[in-house]
N, C-alpha and C positions, 0 to 999 in steps of 0.2 A: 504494500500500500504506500500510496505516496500522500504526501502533506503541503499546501501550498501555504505559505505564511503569510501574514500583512504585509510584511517589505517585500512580498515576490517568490522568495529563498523558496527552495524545494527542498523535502528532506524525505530520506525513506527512511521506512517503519524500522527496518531493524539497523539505523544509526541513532546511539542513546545521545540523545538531545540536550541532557543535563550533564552525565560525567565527561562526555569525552566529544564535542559536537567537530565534524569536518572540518568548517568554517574556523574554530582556530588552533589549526594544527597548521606549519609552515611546510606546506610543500613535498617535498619528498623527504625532506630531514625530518616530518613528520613532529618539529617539537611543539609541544602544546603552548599556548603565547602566556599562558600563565606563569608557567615554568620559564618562561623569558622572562618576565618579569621579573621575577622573583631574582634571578640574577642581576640582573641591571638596577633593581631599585633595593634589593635586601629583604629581609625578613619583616624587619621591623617594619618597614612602610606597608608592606602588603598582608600585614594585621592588619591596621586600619579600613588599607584596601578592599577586605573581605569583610569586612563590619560595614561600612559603607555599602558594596551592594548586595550584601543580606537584606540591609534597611531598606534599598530602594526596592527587591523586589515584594518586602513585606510591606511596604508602603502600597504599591501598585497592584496588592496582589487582586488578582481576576479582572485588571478593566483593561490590560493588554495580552497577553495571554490566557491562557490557561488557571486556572485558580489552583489547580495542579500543577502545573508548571512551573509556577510561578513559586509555589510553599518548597518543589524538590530544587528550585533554583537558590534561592533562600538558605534552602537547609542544607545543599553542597558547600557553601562561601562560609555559612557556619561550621562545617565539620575541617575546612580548611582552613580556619583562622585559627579552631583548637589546634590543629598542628605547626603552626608558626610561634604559638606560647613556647617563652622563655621566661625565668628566671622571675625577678622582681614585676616586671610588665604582667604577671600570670596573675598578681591581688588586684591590680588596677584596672584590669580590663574585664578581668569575671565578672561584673559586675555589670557590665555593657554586652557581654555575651548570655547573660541571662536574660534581662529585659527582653532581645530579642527573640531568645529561644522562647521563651513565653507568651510570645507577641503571636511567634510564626506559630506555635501550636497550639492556642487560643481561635487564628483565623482559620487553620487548617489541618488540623489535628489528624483530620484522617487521613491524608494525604502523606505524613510525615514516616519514613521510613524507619532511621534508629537512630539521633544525635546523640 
């Protein structure tokens, strides 16, 4: 089955749309642009990185995608900010990674896999 999106994009069924999507993988080096990231800007910045669009897509969730989509988009950016946690930034930021884990499985709880 194929998927036509609001911006156009086509996507088939059996490419997983949240962990791993086409669109950002670089080419045949195949690197996921996250994991660019992560190099070029560091750990610490792409905490925030991932707290920020956790927020946006719990903010947005269901009036551009999916309401599905949009809680496993969500709740990817959260399970990757746990894994950026270090050291003294783990007391400071818990506190902002709860809110939203609360947030996202308050609007969408069902939809929510295992954070």
């Amino acid at each position: 089955m194929i998927y036509i999106q609001a911006n156009g994009d086509v996507t088939k069924k059996d490419e997983d749309i949240i962990n791993q999507p086409s669109h950002y993988a670089n080419g045949t080096d195949n690197f996921e642009c996250i994991d660019m990231m992560t190099a070029v800007f560091g750990r610490e910045h792409m905490q925030y990185y991932c707290l920020q669009t956790a927020f946006k897509y719990i903010w947005r969730m269901g009036n551009k995608d999916s309401l599905e989509d949009d809680a496993r988009k969500a709740e990817w950016f959260l399970k990757r900010y746990k894994t950026y946690i270090m050291g003294e930034e783990k007391k400071q930021l818990k506190s902002i990674y709860d809110v939203l884990h609360d947030t996202l499985e308050h609007k969408a709880g069902d939809f929510l896999l295992d954070l």
